[in-house]
C-alpha positions, -999 to 999 in steps of 0.1 A, spaced: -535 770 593 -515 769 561 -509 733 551 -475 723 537 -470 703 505 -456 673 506 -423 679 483 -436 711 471 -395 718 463 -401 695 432 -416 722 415 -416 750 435 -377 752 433 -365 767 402 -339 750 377 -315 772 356 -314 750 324 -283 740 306 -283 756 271 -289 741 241 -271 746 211 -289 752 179 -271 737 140 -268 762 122 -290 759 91 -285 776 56 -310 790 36 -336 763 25 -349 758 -9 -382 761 -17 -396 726 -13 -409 699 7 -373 681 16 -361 720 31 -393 721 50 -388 686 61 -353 693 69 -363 728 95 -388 709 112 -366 684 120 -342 708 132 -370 720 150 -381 691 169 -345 679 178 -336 713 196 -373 713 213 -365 676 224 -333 688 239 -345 716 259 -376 696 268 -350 667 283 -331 693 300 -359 707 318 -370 669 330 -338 664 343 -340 697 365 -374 692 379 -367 652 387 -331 663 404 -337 683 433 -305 709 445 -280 690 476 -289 721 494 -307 748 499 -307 781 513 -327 792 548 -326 817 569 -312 798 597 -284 783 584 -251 801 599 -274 804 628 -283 793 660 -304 763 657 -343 775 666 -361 762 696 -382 732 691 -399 706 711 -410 671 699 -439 651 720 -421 619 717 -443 589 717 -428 572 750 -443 603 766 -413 623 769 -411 657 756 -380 665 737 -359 698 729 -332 700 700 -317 723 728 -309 694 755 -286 679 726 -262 713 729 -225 702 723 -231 670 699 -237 673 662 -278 669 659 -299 658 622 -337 668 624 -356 656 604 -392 669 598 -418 641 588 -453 636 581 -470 598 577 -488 611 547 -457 618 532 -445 591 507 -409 608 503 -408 606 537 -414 565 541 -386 562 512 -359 580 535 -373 567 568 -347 534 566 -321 555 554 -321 578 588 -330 544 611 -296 528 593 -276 559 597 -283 565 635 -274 535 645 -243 534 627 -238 568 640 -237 567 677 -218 602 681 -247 623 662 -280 633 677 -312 626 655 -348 639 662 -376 629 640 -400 659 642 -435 649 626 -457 679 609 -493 685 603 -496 649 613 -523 632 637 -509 612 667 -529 576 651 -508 578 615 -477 591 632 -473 564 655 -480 537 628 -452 553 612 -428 552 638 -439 516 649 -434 505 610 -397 521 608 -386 514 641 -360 546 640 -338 544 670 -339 578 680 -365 604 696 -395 605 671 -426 624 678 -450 653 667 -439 686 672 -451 698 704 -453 741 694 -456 741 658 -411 753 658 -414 742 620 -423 775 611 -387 791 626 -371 773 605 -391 779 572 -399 742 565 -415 741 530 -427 707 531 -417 671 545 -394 660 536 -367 686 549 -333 678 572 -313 705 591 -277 696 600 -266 715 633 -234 714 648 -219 707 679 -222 745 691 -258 745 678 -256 764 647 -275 755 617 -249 744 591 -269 725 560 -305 725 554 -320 697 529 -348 696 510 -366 664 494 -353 622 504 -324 615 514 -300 586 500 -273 569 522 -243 587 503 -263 619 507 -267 616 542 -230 606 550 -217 632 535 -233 656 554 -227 637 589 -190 640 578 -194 677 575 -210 682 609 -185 661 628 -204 629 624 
């Protein structure tokens, strides 16, 4: 079985970075203060791109791009831990977030209040808390720390892989008529989050 990163977007996703413009420099004269001059230069522009780079791999994208989005929403079936077993199917014709999770997943404990807060202030969106790669022991300490107010559980038929999860953290945002619509990779913030709820009717 092919184990998933935690956050593997961080630097598996690649940043196009901003470019840098170089000073022009006239020809030096022979001498120390020239040389000192071009290797400051030097340093400055490496600096630049180097800062450039750091902000790409510490910013991840808002979105991302999946095969499912535009489509219908793949089946999948949570084992939630009151026993019930739960299908992102039974939700058809109300705006649904699923979120897939893991306990050993530090992103996911920083987003976990974030999702608790937004369902409850939320009541007309569906959310589903689908843990991956996860053991029933960890994943219910999780879900008893958080307290989310909404189906949480392990997912039941391994339905992760129809939807090309890369790693926990990752949201999909499915509409009312059960299409995909966003698909987000990495922690989400409050403002993040509300945003997208607006988009899908929330």
């Amino acid at each position: 079985m092919r184990i998933l990163p935690c956050c593997r977007y961080r630097n598996g996703t690649r940043y196009a970075a901003k470019p840098v413009r170089e000073q022009a420099i006239s020809a030096p004269a022979v001498g120390s203060r020239a040389r000192l001059a071009a290797w400051s230069v030097g340093g400055l522009t490496v600096g630049a791109a180097l800062a450039v780079l750091g902000w790409g791999v510490t910013h991840p994208p808002l979105a991302a791009p999946s095969g499912v989005v535009g489509r219908p929403a793949p089946p999948l079936t949570i084992q939630a831990f009151d026993g019930s077993r739960i299908a992102v199917a039974d939700f058809r014709g109300r705006p649904v977030v699923l979120n897939f999770w893991a306990s050993w997943c530090v992103p996911c404990r920083q987003e976990a209040p974030v999702l608790a807060a937004a369902a409850r202030s939320t009541p007309g969106v569906e959310f589903v808390g689908a843990g991956i790669q996860d053991r029933e022991g960890p994943a219910r300490a999780f879900q008893q720390q958080f307290q989310e107010p909404y189906p949480v559980g392990l997912d039941a038929e391994a339905g992760y892989l129809r939807y090309g999860v890369t790693g926990p953290p990752e949201t999909y945002f499915i509409d009312g008529a059960g299409r995909v619509r966003y698909r987000f990779l990495g922690p989400l913030d409050a403002g993040t989050l509300r945003a997208y709820l607006d988009r899908i009717g929330g």
